[in-house]
C-alpha positions in Angstrom: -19.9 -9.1 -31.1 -18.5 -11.4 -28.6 -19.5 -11.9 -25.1 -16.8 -10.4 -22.8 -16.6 -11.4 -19.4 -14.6 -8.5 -17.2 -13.1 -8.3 -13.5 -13.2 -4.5 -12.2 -10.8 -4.8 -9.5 -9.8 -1.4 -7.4 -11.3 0.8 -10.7 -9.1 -1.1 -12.9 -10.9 -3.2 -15.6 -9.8 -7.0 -16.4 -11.2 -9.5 -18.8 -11.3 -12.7 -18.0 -12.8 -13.8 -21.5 -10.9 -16.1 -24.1 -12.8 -17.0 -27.0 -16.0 -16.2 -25.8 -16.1 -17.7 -22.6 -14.6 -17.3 -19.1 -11.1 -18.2 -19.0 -10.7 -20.0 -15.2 -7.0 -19.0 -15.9 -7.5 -15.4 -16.6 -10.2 -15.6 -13.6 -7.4 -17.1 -11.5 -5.1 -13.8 -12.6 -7.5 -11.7 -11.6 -8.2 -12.8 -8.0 -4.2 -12.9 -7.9 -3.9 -9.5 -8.2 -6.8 -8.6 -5.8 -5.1 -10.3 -3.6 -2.0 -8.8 -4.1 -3.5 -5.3 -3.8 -5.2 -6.2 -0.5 -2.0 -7.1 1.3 -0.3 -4.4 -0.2 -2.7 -2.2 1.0 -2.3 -4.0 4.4 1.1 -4.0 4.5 1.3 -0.1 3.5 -1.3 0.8 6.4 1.3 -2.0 9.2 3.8 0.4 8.0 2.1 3.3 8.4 1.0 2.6 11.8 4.5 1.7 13.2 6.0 4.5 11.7 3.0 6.8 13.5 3.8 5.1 16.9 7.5 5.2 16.4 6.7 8.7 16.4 4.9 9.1 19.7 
């Protein structure tokens, strides 16, 4: 059985494993999308908070 290198990123499971070893391409994907959800958690919560003081 082959080694498989994995990325859990927000509960969601990513492997960053090509033929055995670490793919710095498929590592590169994964810290994409982390970083993708992080500002689109950011951007969710800016938008949540300006709606909230709109509301005030």
């Amino acid at each position: 059985m082959a080694n498989t290198t994995v990325m859990t990123i927000k509960g969601q499971k990513i492997s960053v494993t090509q033929h055995g070893k670490p793919d710095p391409q498929l590592i590169q994907k994964a810290y994409e999308r982390l970083i993708l959800n992080i500002l689109r958690e950011y951007e969710d919560r800016d938008k949540l908070t300006s709606s909230l003081v709109a509301k005030m």
